[in-house]
PDB file of N, CA, C and O in Angstrom:
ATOM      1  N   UNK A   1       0.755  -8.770  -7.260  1.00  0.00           N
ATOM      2  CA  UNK A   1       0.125  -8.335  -8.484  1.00  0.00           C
ATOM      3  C   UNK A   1       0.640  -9.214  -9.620  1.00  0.00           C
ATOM      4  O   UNK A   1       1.843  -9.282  -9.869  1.00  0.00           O
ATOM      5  N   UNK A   2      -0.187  -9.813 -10.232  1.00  0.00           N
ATOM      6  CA  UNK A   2       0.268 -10.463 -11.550  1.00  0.00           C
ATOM      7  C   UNK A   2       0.981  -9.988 -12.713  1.00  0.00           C
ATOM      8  O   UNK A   2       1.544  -8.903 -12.569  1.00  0.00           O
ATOM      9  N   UNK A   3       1.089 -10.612 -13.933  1.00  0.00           N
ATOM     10  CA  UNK A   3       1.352  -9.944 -14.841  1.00  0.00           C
ATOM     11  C   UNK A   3       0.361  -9.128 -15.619  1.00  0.00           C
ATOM     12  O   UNK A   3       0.293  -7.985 -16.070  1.00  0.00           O
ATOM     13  N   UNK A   4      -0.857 -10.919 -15.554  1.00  0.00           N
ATOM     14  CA  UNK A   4      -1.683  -9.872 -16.316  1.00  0.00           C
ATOM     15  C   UNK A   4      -2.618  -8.462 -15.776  1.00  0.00           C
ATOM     16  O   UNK A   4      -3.359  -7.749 -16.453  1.00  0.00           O
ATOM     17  N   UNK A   5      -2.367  -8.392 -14.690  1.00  0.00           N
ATOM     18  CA  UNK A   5      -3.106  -7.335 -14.470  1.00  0.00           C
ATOM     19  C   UNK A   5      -1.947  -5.828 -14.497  1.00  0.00           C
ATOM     20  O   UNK A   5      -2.193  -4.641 -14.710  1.00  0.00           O
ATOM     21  N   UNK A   6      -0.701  -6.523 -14.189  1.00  0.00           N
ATOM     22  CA  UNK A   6       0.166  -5.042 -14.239  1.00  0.00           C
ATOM     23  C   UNK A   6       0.110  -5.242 -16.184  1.00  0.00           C
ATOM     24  O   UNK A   6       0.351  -4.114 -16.613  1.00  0.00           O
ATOM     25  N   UNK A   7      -0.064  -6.022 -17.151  1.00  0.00           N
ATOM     26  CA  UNK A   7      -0.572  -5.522 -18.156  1.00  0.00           C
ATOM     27  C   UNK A   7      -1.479  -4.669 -18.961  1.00  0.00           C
ATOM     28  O   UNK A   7      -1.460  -4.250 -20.119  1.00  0.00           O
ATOM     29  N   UNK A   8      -2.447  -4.531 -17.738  1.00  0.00           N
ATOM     30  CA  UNK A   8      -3.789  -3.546 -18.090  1.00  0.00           C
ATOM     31  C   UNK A   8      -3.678  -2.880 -17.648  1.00  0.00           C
ATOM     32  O   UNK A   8      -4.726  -2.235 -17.631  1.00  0.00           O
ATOM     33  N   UNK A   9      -2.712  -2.303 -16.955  1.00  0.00           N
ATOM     34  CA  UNK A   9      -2.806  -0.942 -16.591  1.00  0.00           C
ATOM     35  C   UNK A   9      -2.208   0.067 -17.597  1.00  0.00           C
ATOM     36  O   UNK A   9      -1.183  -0.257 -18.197  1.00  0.00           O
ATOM     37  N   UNK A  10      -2.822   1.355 -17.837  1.00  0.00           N
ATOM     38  CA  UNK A  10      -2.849   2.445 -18.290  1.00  0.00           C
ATOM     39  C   UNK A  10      -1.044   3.280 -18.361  1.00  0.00           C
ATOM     40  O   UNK A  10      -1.105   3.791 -17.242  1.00  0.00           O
ATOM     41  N   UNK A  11      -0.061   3.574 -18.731  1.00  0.00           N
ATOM     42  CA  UNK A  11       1.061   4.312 -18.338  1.00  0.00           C
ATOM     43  C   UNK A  11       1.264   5.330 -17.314  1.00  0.00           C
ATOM     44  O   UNK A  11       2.307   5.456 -16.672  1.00  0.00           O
ATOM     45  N   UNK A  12       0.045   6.173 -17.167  1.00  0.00           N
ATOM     46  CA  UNK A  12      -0.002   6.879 -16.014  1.00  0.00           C
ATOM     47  C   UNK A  12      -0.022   6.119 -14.775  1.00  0.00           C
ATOM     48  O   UNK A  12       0.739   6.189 -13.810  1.00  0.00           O
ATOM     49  N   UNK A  13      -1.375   5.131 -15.053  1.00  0.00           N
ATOM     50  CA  UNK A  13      -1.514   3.775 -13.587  1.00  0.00           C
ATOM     51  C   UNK A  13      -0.275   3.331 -13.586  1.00  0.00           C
ATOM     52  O   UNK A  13      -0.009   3.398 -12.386  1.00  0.00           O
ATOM     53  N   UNK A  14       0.814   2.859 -14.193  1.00  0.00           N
ATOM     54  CA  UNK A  14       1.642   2.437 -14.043  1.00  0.00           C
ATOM     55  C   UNK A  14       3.140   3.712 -12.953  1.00  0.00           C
ATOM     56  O   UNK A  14       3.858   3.524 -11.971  1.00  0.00           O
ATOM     57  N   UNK A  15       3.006   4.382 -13.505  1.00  0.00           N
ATOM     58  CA  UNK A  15       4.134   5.553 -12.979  1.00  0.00           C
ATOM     59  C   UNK A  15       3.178   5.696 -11.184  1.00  0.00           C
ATOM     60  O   UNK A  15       3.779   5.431 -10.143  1.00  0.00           O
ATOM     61  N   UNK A  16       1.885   6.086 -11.196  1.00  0.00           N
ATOM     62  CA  UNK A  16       1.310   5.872 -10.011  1.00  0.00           C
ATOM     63  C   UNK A  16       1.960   4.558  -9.332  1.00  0.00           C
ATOM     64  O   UNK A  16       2.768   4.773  -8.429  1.00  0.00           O
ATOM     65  N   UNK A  17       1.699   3.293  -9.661  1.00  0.00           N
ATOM     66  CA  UNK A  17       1.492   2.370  -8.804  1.00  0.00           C
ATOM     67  C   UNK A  17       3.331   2.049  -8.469  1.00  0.00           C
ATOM     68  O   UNK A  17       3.703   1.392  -7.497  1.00  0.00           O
ATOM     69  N   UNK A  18       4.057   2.520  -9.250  1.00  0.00           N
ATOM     70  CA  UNK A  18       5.966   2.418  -9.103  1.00  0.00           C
ATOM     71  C   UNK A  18       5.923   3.152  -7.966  1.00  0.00           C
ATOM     72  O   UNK A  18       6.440   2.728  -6.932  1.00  0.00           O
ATOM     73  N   UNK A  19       5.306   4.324  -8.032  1.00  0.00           N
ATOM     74  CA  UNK A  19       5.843   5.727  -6.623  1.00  0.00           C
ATOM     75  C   UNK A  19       5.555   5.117  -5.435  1.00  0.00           C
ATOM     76  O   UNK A  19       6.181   5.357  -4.403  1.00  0.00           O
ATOM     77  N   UNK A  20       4.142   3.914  -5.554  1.00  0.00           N
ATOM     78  CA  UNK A  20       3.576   3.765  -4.680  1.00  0.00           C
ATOM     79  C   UNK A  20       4.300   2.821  -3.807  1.00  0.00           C
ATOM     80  O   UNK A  20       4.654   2.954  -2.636  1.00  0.00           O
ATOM     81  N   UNK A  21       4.495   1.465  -4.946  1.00  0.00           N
ATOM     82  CA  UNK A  21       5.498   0.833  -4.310  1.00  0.00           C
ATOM     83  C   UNK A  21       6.902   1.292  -4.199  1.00  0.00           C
ATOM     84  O   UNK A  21       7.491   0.760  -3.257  1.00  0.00           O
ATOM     85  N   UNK A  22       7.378   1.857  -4.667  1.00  0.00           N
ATOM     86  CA  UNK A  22       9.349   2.437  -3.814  1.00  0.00           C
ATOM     87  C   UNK A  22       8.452   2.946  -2.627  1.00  0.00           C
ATOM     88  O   UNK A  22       8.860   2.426  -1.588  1.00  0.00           O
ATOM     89  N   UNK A  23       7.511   3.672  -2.430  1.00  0.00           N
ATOM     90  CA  UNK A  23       7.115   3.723  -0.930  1.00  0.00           C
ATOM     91  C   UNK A  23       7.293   2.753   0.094  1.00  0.00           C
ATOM     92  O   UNK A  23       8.047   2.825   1.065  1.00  0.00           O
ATOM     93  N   UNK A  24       6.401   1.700  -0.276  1.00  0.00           N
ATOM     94  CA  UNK A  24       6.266   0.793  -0.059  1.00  0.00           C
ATOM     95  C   UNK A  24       7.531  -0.273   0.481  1.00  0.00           C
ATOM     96  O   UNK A  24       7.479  -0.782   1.601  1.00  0.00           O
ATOM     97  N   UNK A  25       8.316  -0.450  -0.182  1.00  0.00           N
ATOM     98  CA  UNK A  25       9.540  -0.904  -0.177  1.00  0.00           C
ATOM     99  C   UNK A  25      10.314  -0.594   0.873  1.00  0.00           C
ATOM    100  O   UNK A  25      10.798  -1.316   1.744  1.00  0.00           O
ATOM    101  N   UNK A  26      10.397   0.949   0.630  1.00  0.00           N
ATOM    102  CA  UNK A  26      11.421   2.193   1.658  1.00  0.00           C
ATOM    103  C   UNK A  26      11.041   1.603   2.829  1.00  0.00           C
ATOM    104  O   UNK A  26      11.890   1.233   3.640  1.00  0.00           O
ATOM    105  N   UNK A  27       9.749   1.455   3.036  1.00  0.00           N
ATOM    106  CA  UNK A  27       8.932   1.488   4.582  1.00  0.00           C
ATOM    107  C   UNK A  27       9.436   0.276   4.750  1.00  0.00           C
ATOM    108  O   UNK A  27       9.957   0.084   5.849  1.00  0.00           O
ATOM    109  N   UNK A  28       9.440  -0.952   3.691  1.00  0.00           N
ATOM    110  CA  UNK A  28       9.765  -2.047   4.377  1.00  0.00           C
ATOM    111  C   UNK A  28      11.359  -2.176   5.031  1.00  0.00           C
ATOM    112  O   UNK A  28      11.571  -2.333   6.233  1.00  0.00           O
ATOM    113  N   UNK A  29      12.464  -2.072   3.944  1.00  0.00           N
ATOM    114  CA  UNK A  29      13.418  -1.840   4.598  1.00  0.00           C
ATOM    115  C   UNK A  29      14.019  -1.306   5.741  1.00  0.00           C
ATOM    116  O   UNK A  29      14.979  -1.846   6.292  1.00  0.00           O
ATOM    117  N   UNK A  30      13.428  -0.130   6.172  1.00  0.00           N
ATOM    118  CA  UNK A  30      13.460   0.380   7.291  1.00  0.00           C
ATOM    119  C   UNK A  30      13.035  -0.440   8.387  1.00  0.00           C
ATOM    120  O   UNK A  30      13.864  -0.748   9.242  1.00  0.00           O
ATOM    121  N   UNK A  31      11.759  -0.863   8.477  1.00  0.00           N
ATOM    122  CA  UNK A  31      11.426  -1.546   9.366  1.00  0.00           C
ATOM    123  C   UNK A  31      12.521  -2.893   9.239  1.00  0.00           C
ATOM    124  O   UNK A  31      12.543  -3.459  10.333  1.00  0.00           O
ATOM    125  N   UNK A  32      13.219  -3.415   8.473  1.00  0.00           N
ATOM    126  CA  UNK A  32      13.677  -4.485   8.464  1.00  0.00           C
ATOM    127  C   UNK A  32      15.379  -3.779   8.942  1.00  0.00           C
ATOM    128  O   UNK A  32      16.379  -4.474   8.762  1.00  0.00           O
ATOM    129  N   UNK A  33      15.431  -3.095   9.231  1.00  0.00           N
ATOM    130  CA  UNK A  33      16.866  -2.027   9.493  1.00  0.00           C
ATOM    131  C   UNK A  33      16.231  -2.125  11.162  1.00  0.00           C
ATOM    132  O   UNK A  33      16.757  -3.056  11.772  1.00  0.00           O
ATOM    133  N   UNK A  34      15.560  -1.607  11.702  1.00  0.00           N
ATOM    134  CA  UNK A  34      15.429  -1.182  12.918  1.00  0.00           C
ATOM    135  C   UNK A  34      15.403  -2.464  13.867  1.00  0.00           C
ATOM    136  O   UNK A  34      16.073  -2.671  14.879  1.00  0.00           O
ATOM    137  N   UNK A  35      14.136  -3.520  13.063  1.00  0.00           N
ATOM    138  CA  UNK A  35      14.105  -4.964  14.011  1.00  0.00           C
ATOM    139  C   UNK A  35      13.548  -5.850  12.894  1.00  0.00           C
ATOM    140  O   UNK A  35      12.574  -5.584  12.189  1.00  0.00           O
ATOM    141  N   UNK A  36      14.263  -6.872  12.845  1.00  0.00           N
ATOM    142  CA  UNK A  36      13.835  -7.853  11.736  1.00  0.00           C
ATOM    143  C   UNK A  36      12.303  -7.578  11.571  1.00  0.00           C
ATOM    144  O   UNK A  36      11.517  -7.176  12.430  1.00  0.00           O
ATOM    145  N   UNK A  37      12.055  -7.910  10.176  1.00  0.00           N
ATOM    146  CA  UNK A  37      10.480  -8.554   9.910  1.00  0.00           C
ATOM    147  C   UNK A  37      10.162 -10.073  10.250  1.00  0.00           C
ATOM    148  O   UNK A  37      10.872 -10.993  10.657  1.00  0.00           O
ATOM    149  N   UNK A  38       8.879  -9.976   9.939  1.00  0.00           N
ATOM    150  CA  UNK A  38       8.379 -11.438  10.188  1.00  0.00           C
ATOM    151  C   UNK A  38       8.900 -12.070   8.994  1.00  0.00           C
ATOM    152  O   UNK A  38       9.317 -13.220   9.126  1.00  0.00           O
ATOM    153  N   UNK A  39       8.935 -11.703   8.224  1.00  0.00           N
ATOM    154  CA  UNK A  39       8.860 -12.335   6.449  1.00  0.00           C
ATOM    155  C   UNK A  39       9.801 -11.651   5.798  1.00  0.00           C
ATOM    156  O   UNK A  39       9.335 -10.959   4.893  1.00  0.00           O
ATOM    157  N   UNK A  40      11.243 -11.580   5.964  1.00  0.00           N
ATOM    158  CA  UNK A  40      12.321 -10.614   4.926  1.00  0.00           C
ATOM    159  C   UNK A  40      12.045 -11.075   3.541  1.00  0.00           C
ATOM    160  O   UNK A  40      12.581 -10.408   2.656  1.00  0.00           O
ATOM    161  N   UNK A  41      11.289 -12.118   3.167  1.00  0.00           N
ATOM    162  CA  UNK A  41      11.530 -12.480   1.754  1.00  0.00           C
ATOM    163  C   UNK A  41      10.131 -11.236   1.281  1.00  0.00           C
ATOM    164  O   UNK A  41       9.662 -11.277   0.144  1.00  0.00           O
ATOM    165  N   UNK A  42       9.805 -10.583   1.948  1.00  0.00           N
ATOM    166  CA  UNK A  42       8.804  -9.458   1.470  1.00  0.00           C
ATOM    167  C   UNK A  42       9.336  -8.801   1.036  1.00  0.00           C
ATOM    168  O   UNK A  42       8.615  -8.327   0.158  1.00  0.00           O
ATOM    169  N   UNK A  43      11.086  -7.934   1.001  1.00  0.00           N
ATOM    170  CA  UNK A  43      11.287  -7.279   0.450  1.00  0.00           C
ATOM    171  C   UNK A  43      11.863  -7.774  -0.966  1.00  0.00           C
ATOM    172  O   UNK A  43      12.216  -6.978  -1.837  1.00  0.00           O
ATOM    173  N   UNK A  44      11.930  -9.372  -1.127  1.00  0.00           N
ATOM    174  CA  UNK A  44      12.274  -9.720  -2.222  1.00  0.00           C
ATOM    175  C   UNK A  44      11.463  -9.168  -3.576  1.00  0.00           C
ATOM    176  O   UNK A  44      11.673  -8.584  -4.639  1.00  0.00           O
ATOM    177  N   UNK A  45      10.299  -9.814  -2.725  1.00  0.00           N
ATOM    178  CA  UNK A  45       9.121  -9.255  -3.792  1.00  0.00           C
ATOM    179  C   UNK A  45       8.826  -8.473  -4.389  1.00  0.00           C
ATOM    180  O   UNK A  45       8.576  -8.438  -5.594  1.00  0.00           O
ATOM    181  N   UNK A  46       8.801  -7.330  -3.242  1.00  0.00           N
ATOM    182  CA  UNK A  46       8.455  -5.951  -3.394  1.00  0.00           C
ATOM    183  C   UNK A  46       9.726  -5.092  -4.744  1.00  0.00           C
ATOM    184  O   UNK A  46       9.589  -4.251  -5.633  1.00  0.00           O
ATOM    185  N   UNK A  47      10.814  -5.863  -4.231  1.00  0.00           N
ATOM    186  CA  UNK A  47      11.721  -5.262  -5.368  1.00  0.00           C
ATOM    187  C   UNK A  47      11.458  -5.613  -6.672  1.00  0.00           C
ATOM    188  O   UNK A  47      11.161  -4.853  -7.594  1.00  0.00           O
ATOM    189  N   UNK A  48      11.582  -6.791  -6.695  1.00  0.00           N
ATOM    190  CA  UNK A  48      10.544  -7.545  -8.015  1.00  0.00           C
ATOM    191  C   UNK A  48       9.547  -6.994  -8.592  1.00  0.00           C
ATOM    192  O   UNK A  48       9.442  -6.930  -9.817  1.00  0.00           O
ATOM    193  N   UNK A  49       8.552  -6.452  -7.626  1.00  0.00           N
ATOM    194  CA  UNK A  49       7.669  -5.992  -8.426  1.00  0.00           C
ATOM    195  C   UNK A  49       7.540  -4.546  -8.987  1.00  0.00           C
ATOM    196  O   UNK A  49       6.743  -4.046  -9.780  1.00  0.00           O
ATOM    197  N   UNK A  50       8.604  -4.049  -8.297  1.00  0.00           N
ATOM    198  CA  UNK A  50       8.763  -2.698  -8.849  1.00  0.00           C
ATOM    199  C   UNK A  50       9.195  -2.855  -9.970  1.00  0.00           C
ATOM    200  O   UNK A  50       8.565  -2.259 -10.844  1.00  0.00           O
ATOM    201  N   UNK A  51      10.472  -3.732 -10.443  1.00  0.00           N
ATOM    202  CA  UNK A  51      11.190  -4.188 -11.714  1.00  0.00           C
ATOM    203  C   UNK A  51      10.108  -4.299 -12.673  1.00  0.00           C
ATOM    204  O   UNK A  51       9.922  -3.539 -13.623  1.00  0.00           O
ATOM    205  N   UNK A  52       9.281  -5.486 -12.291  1.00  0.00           N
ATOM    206  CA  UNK A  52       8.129  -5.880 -13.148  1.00  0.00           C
ATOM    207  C   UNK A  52       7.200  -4.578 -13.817  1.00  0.00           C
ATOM    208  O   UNK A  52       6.626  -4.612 -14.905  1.00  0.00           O
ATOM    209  N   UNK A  53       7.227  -3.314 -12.751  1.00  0.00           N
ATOM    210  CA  UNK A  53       6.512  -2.598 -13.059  1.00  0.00           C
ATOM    211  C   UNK A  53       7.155  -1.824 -14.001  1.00  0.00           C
ATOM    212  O   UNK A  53       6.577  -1.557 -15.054  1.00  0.00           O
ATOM    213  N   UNK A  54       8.322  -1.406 -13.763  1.00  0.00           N
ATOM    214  CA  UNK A  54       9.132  -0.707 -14.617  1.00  0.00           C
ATOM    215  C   UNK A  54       9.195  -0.774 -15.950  1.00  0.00           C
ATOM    216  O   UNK A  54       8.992   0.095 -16.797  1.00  0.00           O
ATOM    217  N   UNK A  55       9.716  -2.702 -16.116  1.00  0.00           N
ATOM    218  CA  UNK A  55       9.604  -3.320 -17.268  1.00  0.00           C
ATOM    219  C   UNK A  55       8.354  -2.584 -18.499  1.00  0.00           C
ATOM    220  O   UNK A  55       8.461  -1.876 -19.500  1.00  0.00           O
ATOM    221  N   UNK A  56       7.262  -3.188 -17.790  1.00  0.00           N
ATOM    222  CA  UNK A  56       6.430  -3.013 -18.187  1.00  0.00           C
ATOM    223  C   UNK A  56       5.778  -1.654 -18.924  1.00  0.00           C
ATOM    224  O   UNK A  56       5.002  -1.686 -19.879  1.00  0.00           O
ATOM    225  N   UNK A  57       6.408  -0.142 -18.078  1.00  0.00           N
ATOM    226  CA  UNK A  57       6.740   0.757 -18.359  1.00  0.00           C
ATOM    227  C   UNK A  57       7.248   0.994 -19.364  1.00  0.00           C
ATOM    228  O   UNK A  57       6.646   1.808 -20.064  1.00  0.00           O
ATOM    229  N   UNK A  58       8.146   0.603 -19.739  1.00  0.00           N
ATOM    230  CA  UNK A  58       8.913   1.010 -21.132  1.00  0.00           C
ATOM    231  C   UNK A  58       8.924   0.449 -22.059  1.00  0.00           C
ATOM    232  O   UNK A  58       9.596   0.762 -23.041  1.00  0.00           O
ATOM    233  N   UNK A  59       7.748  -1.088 -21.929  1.00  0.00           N
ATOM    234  CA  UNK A  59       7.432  -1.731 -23.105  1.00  0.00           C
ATOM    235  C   UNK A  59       6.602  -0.560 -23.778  1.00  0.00           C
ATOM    236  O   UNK A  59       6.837   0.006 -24.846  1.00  0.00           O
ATOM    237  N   UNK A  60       5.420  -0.310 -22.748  1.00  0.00           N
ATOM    238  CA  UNK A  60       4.414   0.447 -23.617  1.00  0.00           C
ATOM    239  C   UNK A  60       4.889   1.548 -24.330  1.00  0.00           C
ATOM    240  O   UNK A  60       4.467   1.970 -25.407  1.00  0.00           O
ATOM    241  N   UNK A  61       6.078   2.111 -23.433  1.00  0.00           N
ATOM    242  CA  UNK A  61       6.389   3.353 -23.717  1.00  0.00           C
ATOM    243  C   UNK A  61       7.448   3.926 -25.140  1.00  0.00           C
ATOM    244  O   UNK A  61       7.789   4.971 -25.695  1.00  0.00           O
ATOM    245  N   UNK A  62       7.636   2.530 -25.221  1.00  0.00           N
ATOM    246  CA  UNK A  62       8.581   2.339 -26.783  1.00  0.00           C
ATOM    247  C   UNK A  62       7.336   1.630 -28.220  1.00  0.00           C
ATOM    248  O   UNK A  62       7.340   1.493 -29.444  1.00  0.00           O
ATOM    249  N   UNK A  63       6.541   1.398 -27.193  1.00  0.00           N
ATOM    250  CA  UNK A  63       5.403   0.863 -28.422  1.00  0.00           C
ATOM    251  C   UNK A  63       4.992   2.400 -29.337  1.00  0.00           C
ATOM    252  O   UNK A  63       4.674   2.273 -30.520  1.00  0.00           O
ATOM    253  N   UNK A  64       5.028   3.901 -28.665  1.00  0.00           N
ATOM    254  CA  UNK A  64       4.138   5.003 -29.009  1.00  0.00           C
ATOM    255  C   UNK A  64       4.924   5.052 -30.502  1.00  0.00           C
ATOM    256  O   UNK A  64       4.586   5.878 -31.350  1.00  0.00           O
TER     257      UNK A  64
END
């Protein structure tokens, strides 16, 4: 997901799409706990983009 599009999202879309990914994430780690992944640098990302999402979170949320 980019920036600019985690920019257009709404504060609610945003708290949605965080839950979605720590899901997301959880699942990956695990699977990367039990038997390697194909791609460990996936969970790089995935952490990243939760950050990104977060970030983004509390810009808007200090703008009110």
């Amino acid at each position: 997901m980019k920036n600019t599009e985690i920019k257009g999202l709404t504060p609610t879309e945003l708290k949605e799409k965080i839950g979605s990914e720590k899901e997301n994430l959880r699942k990956i780690k695990f699977a990367h706990q039990i038997s390697s992944i194909e791609n460990p640098m996936k969970i790089k990302e995935a952490r990243k983009l939760v950050a990104r999402l977060k970030t983004e979170l509390t810009v808007k949320e200090s703008k009110k």
